[in-house]
N, CA, C and O atoms as a DFTB+ gen file, in Angstrom:
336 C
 N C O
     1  1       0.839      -1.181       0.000
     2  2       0.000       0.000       0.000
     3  2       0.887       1.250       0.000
     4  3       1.853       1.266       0.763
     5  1       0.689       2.076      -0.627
     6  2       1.237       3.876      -0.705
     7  2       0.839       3.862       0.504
     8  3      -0.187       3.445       1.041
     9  1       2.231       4.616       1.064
    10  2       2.374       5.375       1.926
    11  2       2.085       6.872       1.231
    12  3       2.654       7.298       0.227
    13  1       0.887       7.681       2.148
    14  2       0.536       9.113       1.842
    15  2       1.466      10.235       2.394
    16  3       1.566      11.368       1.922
    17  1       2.178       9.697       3.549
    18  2       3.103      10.993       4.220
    19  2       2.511      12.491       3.796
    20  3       3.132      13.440       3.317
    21  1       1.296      12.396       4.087
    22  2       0.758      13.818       4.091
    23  2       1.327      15.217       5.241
    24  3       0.736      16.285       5.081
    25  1       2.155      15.175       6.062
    26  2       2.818      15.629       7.100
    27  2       3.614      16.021       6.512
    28  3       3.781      17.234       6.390
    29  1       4.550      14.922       5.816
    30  2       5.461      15.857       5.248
    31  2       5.385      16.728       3.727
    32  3       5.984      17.728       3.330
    33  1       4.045      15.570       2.912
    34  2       3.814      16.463       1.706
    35  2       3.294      18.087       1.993
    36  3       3.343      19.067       1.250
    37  1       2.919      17.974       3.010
    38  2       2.118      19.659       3.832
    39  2       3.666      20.560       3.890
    40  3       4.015      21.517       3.200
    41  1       4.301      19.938       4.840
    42  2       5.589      20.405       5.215
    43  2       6.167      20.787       3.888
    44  3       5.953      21.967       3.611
    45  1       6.663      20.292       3.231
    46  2       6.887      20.457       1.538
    47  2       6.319      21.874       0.634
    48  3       6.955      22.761       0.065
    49  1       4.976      21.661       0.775
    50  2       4.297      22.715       0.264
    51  2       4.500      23.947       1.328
    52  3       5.425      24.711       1.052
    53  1       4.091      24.098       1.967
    54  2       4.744      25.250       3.156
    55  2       5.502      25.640       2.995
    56  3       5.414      26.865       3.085
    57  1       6.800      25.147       2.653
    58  2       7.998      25.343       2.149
    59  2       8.299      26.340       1.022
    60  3       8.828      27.452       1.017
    61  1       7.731      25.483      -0.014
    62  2       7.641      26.091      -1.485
    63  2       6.968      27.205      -1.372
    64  3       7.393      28.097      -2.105
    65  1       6.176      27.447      -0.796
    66  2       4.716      28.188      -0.542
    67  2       3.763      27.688      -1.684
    68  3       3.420      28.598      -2.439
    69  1       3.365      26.709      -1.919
    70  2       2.361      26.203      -2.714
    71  2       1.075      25.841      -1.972
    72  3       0.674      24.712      -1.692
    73  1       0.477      27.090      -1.694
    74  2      -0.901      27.171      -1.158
    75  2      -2.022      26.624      -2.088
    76  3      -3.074      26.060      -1.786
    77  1      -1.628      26.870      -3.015
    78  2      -2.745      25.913      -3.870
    79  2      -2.912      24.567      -3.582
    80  3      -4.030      24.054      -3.625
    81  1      -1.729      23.828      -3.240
    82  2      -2.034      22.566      -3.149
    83  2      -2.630      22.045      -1.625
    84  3      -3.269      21.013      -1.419
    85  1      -2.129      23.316      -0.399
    86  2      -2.533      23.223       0.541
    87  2      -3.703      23.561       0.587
    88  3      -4.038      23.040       1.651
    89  1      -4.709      24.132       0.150
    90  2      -6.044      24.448       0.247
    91  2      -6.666      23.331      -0.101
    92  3      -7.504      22.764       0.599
    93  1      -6.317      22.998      -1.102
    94  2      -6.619      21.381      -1.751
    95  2      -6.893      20.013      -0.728
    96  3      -7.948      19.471      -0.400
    97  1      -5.348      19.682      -0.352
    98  2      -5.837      18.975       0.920
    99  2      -6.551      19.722       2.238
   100  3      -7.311      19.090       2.972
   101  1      -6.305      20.808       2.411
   102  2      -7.846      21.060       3.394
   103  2      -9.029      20.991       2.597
   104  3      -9.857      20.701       3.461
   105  1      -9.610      21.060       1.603
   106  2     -11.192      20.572       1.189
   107  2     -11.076      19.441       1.226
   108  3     -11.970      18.863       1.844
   109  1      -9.891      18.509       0.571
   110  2     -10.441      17.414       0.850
   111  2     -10.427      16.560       2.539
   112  3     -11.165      15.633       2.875
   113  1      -9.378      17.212       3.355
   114  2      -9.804      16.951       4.537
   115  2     -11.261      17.009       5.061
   116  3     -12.071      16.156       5.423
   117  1     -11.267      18.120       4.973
   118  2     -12.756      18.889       5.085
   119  2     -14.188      17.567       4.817
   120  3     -15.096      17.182       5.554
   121  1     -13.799      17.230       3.503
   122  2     -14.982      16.465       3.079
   123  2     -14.752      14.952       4.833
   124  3     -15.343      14.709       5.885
   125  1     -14.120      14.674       4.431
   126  2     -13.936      13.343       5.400
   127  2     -15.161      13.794       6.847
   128  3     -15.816      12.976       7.492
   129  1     -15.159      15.282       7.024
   130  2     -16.089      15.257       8.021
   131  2     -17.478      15.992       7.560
   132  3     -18.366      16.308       8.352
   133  1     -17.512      16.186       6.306
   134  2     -18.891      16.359       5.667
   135  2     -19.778      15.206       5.200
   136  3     -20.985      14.967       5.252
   137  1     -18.477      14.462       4.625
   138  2     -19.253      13.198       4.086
   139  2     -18.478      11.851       4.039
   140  3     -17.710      11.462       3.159
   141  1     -18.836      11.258       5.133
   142  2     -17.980      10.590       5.816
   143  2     -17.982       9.411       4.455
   144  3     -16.921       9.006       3.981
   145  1     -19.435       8.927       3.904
   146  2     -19.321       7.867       3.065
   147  2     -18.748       7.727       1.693
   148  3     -18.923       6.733       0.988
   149  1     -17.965       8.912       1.314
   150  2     -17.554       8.612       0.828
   151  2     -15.797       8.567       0.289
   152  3     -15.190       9.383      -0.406
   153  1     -15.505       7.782       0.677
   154  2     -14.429       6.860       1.328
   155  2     -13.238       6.631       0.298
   156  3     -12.022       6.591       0.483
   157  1     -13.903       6.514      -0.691
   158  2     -13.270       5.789      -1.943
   159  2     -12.790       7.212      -2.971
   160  3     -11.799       7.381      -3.681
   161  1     -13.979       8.094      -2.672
   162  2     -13.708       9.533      -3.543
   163  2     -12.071      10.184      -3.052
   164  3     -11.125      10.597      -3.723
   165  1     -12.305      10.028      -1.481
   166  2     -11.347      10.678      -0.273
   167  2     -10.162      10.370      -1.088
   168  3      -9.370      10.966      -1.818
   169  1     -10.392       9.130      -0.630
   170  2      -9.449       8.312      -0.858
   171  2      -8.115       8.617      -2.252
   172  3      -6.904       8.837      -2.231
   173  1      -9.263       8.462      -3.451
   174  2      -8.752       8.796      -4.608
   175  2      -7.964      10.536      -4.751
   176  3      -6.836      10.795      -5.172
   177  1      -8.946      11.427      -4.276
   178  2      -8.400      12.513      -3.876
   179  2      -6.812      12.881      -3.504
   180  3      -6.080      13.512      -4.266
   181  1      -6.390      12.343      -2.121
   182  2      -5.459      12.239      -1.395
   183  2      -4.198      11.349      -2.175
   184  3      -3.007      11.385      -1.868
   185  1      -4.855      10.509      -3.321
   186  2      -3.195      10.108      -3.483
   187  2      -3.165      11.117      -4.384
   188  3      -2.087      11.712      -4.408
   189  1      -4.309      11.653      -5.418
   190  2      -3.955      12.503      -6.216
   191  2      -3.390      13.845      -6.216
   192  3      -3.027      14.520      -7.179
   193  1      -3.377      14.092      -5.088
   194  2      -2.766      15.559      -4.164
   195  2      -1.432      14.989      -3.981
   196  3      -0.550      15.616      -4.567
   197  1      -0.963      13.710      -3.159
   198  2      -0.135      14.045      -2.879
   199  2       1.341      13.278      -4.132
   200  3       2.555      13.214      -3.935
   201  1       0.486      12.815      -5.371
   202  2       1.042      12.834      -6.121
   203  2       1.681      14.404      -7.240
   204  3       2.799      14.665      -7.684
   205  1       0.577      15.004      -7.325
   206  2       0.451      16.286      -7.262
   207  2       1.727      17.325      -6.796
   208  3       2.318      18.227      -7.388
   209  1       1.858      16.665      -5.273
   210  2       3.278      17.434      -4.497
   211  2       4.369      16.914      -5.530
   212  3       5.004      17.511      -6.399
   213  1       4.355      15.360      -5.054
   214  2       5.381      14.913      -5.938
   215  2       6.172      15.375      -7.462
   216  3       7.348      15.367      -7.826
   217  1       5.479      15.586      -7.812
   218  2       5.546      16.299      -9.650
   219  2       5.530      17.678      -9.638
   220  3       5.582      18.241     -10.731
   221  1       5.444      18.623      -8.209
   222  2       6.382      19.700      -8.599
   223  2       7.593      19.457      -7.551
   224  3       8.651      20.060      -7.733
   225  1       7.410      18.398      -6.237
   226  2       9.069      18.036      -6.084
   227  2      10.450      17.856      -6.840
   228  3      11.643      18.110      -6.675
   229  1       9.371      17.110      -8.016
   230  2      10.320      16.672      -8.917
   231  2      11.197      17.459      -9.725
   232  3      12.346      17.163     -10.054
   233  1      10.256      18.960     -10.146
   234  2      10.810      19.597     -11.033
   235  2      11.569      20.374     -10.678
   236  3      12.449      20.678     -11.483
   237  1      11.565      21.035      -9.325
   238  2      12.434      21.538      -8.645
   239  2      14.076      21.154      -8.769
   240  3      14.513      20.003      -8.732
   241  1      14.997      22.552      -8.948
   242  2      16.065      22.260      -9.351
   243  2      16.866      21.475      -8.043
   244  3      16.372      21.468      -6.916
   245  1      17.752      21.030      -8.262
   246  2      18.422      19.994      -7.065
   247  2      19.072      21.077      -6.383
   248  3      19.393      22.153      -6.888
   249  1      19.296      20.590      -4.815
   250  2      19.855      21.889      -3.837
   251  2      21.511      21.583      -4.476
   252  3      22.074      20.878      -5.314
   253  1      21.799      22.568      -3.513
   254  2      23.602      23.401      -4.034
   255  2      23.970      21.768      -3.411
   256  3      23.946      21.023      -4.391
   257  1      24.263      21.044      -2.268
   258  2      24.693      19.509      -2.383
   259  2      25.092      18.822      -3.141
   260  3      26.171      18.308      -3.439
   261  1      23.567      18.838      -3.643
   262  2      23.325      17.379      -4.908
   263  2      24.165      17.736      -5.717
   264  3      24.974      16.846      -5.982
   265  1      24.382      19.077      -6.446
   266  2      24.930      19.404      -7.329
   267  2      26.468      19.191      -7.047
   268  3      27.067      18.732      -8.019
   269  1      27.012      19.357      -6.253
   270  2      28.245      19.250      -5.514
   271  2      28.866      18.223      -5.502
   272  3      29.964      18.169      -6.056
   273  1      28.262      17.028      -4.796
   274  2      27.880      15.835      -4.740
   275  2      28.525      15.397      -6.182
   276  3      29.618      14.881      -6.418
   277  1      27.570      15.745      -6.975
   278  2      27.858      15.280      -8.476
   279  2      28.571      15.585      -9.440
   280  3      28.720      15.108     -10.564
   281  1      29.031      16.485      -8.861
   282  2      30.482      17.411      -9.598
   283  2      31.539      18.284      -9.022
   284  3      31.830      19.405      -9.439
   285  1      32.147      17.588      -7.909
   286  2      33.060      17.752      -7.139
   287  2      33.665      18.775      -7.488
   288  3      33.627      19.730      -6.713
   289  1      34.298      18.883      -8.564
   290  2      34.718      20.289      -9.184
   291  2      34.043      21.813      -9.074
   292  3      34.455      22.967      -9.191
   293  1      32.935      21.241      -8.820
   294  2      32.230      22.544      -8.026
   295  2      32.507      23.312      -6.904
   296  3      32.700      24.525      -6.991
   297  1      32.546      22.624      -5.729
   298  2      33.440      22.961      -4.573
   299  2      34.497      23.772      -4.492
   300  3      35.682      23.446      -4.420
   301  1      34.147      24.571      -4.503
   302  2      35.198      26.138      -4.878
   303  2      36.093      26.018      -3.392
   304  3      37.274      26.364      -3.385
   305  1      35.547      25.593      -2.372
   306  2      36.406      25.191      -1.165
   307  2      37.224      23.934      -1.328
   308  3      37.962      23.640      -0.388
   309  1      37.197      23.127      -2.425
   310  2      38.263      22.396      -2.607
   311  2      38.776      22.526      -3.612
   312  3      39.885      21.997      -3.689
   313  1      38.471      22.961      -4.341
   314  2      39.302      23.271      -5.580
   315  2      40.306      24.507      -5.068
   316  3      41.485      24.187      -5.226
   317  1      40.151      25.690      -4.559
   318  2      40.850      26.536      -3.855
   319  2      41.690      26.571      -2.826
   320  3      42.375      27.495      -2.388
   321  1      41.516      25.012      -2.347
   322  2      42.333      24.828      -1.299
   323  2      41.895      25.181       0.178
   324  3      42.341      24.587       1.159
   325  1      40.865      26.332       0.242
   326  2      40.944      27.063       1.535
   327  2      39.909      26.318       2.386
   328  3      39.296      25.465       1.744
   329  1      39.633      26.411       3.424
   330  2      39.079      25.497       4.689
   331  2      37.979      26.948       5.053
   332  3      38.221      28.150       4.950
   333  1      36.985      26.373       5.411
   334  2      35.616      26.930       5.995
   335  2      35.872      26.951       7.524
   336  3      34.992      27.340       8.292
């Protein structure tokens, strides 16, 4: 089963400031106590949100690390020699 990690997909959006997607999961929170029966709609909803997060996680450029990480030559503190 998908794990939803909606905690941290929230946390995520907060971040970005992507209030759109946060309003989103509050209606559909919302519904769960309007209309409890339907379960399966919720349901469908919530992965689609937090797939949603996912696909602008994705597009997001990689932090200064990753990049680092992957091209050592970047590191202007080692390539320069000098210590932080």
């Amino acid at each position: 089963m998908k794990q939803l990690q909606i905690t941290q997909r929230i946390l995520e959006c907060e971040e970005h400031g992507w209030y759109d997607l946060l309003t989103k999961v509050d209606g559909i929170t919302q519904n769960i106590l309007e209309c409890p029966s339907a379960t399966f709609q919720i349901k469908a909803a919530l992965i689609l949100w937090a797939d949603s997060v996912d696909m602008r996680s994705s597009a997001l450029p990689p932090d200064e690390e990753s990049v680092i990480l992957h091209n050592p030559s970047m590191n202007h503190k080692e390539t320069f020699g000098a210590e932080a």
